[in-house]
Each structure stands twice: as structure tokens, then as C-alpha cells.
C-alpha positions in Angstrom: -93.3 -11.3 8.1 -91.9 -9.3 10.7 -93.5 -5.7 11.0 -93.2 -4.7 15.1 -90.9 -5.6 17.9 -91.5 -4.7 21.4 -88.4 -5.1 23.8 -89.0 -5.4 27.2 -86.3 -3.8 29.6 -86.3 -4.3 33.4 -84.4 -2.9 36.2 -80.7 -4.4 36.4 -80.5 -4.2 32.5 -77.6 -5.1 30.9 -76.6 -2.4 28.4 -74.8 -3.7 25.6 -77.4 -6.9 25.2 -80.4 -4.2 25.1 -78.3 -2.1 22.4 -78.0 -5.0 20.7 -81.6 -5.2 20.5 -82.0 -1.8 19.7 -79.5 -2.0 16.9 -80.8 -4.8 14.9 -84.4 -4.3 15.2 -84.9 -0.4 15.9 -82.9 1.6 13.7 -84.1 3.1 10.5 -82.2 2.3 8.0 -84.1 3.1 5.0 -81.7 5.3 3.3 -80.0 1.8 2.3 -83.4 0.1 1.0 -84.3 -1.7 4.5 -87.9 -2.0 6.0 -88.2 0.3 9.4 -89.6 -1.9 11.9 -92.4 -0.2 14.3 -90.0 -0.8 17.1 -91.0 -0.3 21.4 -89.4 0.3 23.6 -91.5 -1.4 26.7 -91.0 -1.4 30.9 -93.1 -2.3 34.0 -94.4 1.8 33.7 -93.7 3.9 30.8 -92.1 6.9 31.8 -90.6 5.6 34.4 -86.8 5.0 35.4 -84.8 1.9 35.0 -81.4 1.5 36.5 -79.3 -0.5 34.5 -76.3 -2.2 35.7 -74.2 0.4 34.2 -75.5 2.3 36.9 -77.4 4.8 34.7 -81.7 5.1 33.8 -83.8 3.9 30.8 -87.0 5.7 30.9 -89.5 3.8 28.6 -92.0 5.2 26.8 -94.5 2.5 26.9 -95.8 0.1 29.3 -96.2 -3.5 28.9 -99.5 -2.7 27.0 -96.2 -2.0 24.1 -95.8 -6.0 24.2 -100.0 -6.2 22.4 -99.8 -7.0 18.7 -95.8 -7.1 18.4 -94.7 -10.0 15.8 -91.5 -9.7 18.2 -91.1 -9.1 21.9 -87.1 -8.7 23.1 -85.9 -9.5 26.2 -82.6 -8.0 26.8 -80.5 -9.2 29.8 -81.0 -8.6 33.6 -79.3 -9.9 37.2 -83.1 -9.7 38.3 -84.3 -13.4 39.0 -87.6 -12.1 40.1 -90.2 -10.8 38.5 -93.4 -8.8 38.5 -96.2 -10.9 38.2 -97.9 -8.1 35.8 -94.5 -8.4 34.0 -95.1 -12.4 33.9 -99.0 -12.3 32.6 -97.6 -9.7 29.9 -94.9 -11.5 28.4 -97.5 -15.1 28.5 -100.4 -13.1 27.0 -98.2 -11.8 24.0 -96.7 -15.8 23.3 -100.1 -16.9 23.3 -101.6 -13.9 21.2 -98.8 -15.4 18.5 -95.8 -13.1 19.3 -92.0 -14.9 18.7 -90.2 -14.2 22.0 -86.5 -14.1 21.8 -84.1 -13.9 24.6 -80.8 -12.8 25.3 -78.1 -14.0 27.8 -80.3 -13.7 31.1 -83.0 -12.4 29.5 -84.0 -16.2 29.5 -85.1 -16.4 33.2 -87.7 -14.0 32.6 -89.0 -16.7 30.3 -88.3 -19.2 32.5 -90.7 -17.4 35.4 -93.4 -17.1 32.9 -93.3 -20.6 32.1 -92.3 -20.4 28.5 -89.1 -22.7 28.7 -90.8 -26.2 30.0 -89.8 -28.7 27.5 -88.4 -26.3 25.4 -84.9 -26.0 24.0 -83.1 -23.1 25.0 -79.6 -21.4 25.6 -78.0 -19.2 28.4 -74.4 -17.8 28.8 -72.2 -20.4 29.7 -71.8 -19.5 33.3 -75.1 -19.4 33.5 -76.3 -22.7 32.6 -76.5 -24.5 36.1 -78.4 -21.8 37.5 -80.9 -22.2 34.9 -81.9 -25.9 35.1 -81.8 -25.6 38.7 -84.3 -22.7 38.0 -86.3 -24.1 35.6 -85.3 -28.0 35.6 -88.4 -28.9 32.6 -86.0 -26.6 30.6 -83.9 -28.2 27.7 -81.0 -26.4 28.3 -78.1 -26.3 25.9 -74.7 -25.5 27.3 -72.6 -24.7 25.0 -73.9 -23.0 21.6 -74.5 -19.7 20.6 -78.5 -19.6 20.1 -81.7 -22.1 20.1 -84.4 -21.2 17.4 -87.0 -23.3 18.8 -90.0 -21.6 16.4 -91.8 -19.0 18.2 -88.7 -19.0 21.2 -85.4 -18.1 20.5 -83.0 -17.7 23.1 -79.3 -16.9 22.8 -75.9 -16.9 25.1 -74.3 -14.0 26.3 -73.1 -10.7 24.7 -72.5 -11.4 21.1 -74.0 -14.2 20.9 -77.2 -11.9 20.7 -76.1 -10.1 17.3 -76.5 -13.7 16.0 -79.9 -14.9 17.6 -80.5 -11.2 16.4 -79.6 -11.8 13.1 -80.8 -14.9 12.3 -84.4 -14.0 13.2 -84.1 -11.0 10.4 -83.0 -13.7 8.1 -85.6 -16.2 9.4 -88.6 -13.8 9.3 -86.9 -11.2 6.1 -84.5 -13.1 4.1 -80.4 -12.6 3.6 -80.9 -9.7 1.8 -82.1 -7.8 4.3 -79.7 -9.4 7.1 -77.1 -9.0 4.6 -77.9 -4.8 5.1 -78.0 -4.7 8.2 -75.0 -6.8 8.9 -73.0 -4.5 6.6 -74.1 -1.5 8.7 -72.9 -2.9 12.1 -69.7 -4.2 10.7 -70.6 -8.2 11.5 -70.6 -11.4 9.7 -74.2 -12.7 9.0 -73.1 -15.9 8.9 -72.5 -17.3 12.5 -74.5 -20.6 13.1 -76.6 -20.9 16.2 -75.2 -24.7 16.6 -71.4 -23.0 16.9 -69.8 -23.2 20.4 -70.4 -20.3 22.4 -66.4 -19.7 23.1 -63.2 -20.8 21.3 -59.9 -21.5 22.6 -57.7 -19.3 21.1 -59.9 -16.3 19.8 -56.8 -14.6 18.4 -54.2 -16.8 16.8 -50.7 -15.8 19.3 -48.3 -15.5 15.8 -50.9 -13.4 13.6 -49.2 -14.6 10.5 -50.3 -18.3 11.3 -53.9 -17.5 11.2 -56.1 -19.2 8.9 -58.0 -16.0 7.3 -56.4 -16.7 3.5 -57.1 -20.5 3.3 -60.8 -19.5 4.7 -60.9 -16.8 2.2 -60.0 -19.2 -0.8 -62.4 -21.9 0.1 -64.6 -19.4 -0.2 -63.6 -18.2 -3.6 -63.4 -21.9 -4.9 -66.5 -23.3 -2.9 -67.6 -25.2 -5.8 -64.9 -27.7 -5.0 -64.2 -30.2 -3.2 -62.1 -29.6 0.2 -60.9 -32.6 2.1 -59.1 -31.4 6.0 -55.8 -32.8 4.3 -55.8 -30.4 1.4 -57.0 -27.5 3.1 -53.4 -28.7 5.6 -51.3 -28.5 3.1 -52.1 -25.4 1.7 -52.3 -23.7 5.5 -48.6 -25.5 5.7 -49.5 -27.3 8.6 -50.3 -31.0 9.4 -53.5 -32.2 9.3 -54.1 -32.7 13.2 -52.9 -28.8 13.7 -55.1 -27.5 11.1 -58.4 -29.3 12.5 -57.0 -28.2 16.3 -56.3 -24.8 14.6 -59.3 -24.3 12.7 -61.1 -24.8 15.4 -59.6 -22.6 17.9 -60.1 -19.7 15.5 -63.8 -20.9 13.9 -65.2 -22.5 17.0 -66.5 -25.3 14.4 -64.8 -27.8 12.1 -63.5 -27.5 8.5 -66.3 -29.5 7.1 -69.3 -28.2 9.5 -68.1 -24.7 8.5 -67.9 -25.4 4.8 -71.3 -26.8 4.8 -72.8 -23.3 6.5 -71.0 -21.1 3.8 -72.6 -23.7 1.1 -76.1 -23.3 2.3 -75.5 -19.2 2.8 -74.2 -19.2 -0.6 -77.3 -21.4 -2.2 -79.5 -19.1 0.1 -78.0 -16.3 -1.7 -78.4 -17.7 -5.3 -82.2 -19.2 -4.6 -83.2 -15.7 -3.7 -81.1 -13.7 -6.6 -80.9 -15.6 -9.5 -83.0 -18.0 -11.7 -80.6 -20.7 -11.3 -82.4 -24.1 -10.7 -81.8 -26.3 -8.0 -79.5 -28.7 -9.5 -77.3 -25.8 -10.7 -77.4 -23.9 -7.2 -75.3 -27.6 -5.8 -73.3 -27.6 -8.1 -72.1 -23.9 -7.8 -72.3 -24.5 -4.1 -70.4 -27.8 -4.2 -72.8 -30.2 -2.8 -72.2 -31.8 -6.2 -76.1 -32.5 -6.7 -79.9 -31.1 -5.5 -80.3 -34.1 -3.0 -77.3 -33.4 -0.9 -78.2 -29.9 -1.0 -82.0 -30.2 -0.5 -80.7 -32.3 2.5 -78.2 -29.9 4.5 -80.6 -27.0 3.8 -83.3 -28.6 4.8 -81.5 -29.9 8.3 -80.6 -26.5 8.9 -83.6 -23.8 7.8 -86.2 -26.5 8.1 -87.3 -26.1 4.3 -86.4 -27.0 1.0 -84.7 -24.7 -1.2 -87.8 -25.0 -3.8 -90.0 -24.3 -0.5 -87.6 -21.3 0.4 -87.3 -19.4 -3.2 -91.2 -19.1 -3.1 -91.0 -17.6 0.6 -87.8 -15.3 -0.5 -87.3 -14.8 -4.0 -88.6 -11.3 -4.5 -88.0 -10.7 -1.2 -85.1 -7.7 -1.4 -84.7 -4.7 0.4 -86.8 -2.6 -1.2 -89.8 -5.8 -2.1 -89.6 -6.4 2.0 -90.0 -2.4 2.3 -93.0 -2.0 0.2 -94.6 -5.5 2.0 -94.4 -3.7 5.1 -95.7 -0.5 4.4 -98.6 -2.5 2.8 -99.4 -4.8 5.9 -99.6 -1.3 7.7 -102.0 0.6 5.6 
């Protein structure tokens, strides 16, 4: 279970990747039922000035004695590509002492100079990725999605991409419910998959009143059923070859890679808040049966939904809340 976090900020710090940080993990937002985090905020020297890139100061308040203990250390982006060797042994003692390390946009090559990427799956901002392998060339680098959970090393592309690497871990480590809060707070989708590219083509549809947002919204509503790409055409009134190049440019996925995330979201959902068995969960989620279901959630949480209900079922807000203030006392 996730109790502390510990993000570590260097000089040249990127701004909105460290408020992204700071906005998922240290916010206390127990007025809505959600565990408070003990949340750090960790430099080279506590009290001591950080320029960012913004060209304003972060004065932490701890040192990198912060990063001891924390289920989580943070690193938020920096153009540094040097580092403190104290900086280094910190961030390597904390990954050894158990700690998850998660990463985003350049935050990476901080990992990198500790060591923490060789033959390890990983991300980086797009523009980034060259520099990277020719950086750290044992890394596994993947060009092109939004985030790598690679167990105790997550790493994520630039800018928004964080809110997801963010966010999953919440899930990963809390369960929906929780992510499901905290997403509502910040105004975001929980649901972006790591394995999504990084950037679409056409963000924002040119004729608004082409986009695909209703025919999303009612395979939502009617997820039980079957979809096939010609189907969903003809209700979009398009072809089927500019629906799949459409759905794309506004999803960054495909019809049926995107159906099957909602499906295991929505079985998440139902595993964790209901009493509904397994069998019944597919077939409200339309995989149609348990072992098509028990496969896709398996390929992407890495358990089985029976495996999963244990971890999460009395897992809400307020069960998470009271789990943490127990591991504290």
C-alpha cells in the first residue's frame, strides 16, 4: 500500500511535470474520503533554492535524507544531464531499500546516471528518445507510448503523459476508487493506457461536429455488446477505413484496443463494488465469458480478476483512509 512519497526536485526543474507530482500525490483531499499521503518535498539541501526553468526558486524543505522510508520517490523533469553523486547514492539507496521510483519526461536521466534503467523498460518524451539510448544504451527504451510500469520503475513521456503514469500508480498501489477521486478533482480521465501513443494526429477533429465523442459515449453505454469497426462506421456515418483513420486520430488507439481498456476498467469497477461473480462481470462487460476476461485483465494488470477483488474489494476511499492511518500508528 502506498503511505509516503518523496519527490525529488533539482535545479532546471520543469514546473508543470513537478506540479503534476504534487497534485496527485500531495494534496489532501480528505474532505472527499481520500487517504492523505505523507508527501516530501526533497532537494540536494533543504532550505535551499532551486531555479526552475520557469526562471523562478523551489526551496525544499528536506534533504535527500526525505527519499529514506518513502514507498514512492518522484522525479519530476530537469534539462540537467548531470548529477550530484550524493544525488545518485540517494536515489540507488531508496530502490534498493524497496522504494518504487517513478519518472517523468526527463526525470528519467536521473535514473539513467544512477544506474536504474539497464535492461529495464522505460519511456521518455518523444524528442527525447535518441538522446537517451545514446545516454544509457542498456536501456529498453520505448519510443512512442505514454508510460512503462516496469514493477518498482515507472517512467512516463512528457507533460501529460505524467497525470497518467501518475495515476495509474494510485490505481496500481490504491485501487479505482481512489484514482477515480482524484481524477474527478483534477478534471481528467483515469482511464488513459500506458501502451497508448504518446501523440495523435489530429488532437482536435477540424469540423467539431465530425468528432467521434457520441458513438464513444454509446459504446460505452451499451458495452455489453458486441461492436465490430463496421458497425461502429455506420453509426459515425462514415466508411469503415475513415472511422478506424478517425478514431485514431482523436483516441491515439484503435476501436477494438480501446474497447477492450473500457471493458477491463469497467470489470475493475464491478470486482471492487459489487458481489457479482466473475462470469457475470464478462458478461456485463462484453467479453462474453470469465476466460476471455480473466485473459485481457490478466495481460494488462498482471492478475486475475479473482486475484484482484481480494487485493481491492473493500478497498474504497474511506477503507484505504483508515488502512493508512493504521500502518502509521
Amino acid at each position: 500500500m502506498l503511505r509516503s512519497v518523496a519527490a525529488l526536485v533539482l535545479p532546471e526543474m520543469a514546473v508543470f511535470e513537478f506540479g503534476v507530482i504534487c497534485e496527485v500525490f500531495g494534496l489532501d483531499r480528505s474532505d472527499d474520503g481520500l487517504p492523505v499521503l505523507d508527501f516530501r518535498i526533497c532537494g540536494p539541501e533543504a532550505g535551499v533554492a532551486l531555479r526552475t526553468t520557469s526562471g523562478g526558486r523551489l526551496i525544499p524543505d528536506h534533504g535527500l535524507d526525505g527519499l529514506r522510508g518513502a514507498d514512492l520517490v518522484a522525479v519530476g523533469a530537469t534539462r540537467l544531464r548531470e548529477f550530484p553523486d550524493d544525488v545518485l547514492d540517494a536515489l540507488r539507496a531508496a530502490h534498493a531499500d524497496g522504494a518504487t521510483i517513478l519518472s517523468v519526461c526527463s526525470g528519467v536521466f536521473v535514473l539513467g546516471a544512477a544506474g536504474l534503467l539497464d535492461g529495464r523498460r522505460c519511456s521518455v518524451h518523444w524528442n527525447a528518445v535518441d538522446e537517451l539510448r545514446a545516454r544509457h544504451p542498456l536501456a529498453q527504451v520505448d519510443p512512442d507510448v505514454l508510460f512503462v510500469d516496469d514493477g518498482d520503475l515507472v517512467t512516463s513521456a512528457g507533460t501529460a503523459a505524467g497525470i497518467d503514469a501518475c495515476l495509474h500508480l494510485v490505481r496500481r498501489e490504491l485501487g479505482s476508487a481512489v484514482v477515480n477521486g482524484i481524477a474527478r478533482r483534477m478534471v481528467v480521465p483515469p482511464q488513459r493506457d500506458g501502451g497508448q501513443r504518446q501523440y495523435v494526429d489530429q488532437p482536435v477533429p477540424e469540423c467539431t461536429i465530425d468528432t467521434l465523442a457520441p458513438v464513444l459515449e454509446w459504446m460505452l453505454e451499451n458495452i455489453d455488446q458486441d461492436h465490430t469497426v463496421g458497425a461502429l462506421a455506420a453509426r459515425a456515418g462514415m466508411s469503415g477505413r475513415t472511422f478506424a483513420r478517425r478514431f485514431a486520430a482523436e483516441t491515439g488507439t484503435t476501436p477494438v484496443r480501446w474497447l477492450t481498456l473500457q471493458r477491463v476498467l469497467r470489470a475493475q469497477r464491478l470486482l471492487e463494488d459489487t458481489d457479482l461473480s466473475v462470469e457475470e462481470i464478462a458478461r456485463d462487460t462484453g467479453f462474453g465469458g470469465a476466460a476471455l476476461l480473466r485473459h485481457h485483465f490478466r495481460r494488462r494488470l498482471g492478475v486475475a480478476p479473482a486475484d484482484y477483488r481480494r487485493s481491492f474489494r473493500a478497498c474504497g476511499p474511506a477503507e484505504v483512509a483508515a488502512g493508512l492511518a493504521s500502518a502509521g500508528s
